[in-house]
N, C-alpha and C positions, 0 to 999 in steps of 0.2 A: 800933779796937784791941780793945774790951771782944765785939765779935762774932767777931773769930779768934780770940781767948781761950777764948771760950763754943764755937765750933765744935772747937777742938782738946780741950777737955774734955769734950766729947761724945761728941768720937771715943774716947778714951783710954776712959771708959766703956762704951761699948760692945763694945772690944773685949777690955777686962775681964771683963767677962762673956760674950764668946763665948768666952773660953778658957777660963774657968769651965766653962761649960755643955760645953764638951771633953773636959776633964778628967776630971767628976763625972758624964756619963749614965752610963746601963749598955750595956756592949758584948754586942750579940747573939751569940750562935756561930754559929759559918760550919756549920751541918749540908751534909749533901750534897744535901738537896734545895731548900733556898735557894740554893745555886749550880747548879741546873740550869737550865740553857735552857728559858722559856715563855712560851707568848705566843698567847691565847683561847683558852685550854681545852685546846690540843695542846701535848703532850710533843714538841719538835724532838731530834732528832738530835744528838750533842753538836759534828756538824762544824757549821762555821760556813755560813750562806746567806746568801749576798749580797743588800744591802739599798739601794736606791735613795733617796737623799734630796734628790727635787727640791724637796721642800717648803724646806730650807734656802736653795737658790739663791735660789728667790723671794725667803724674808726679805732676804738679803745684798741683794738688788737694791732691795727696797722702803727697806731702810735708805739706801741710796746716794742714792735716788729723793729721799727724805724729806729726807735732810739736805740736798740743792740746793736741793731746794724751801723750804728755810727761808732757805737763804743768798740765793736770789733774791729774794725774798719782802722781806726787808729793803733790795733794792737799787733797786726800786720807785721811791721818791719822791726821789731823791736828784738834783740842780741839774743842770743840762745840762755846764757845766762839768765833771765827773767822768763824761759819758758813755762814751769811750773808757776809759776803768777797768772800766767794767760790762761792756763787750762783751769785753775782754779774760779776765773774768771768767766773762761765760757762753760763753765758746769755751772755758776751762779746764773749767767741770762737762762739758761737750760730751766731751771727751777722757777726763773720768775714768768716766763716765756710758758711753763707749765702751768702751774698757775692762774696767768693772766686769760688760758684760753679752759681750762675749766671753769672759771671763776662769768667768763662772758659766754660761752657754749650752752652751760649748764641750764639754763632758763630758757628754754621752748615751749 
């Protein structure tokens, strides 16, 4: 009890002073050349150019990747008795794991 105590008053703290530190910075002014489109040294156009972000599918995929492989990873050593649980288990990552990479692949 005395550790959900310490965690909620941690939290409450902290978020004390993110709202502080909200409140009290100083707000920049929006000039018109902080709102201009830049990016390496070239002044773009102010229409917008489309921007590819394969880099993000990856992440989404690797996170997908990563959390099976944790959830497998624990199902490892576990009694023969409970074998049919695990396979039931990794046919369900199989599915979402499908999914997760048609679902991010799919858009080129």
């Amino acid at each position: 009890m005395e550790l959900v105590m310490g965690l909620a008053i941690a939290l409450a703290i902290t978020l004390i002073i993110y709202c502080a530190g909200i409140r009290l910075s100083p707000k920049p002014p929006k000039t018109e050349n902080k709102l201009m489109p830049y990016a390496c040294g070239e002044n773009f156009p102010p229409a917008r150019s489309p921007v590819r972000l394969i880099l993000v599918n990856f992440a989404a995929l690797f996170m997908v990747l990563d959390v099976i492989t944790l959830f497998l990873a624990f199902t490892i050593g576990i009694p023969p008795a409970h074998k049919p649980e695990v396979l039931s288990l990794i046919i369900l990552y199989t599915i979402i794991l499908a999914v997760s990479i048609h679902m991010l692949g799919g858009r080129r």
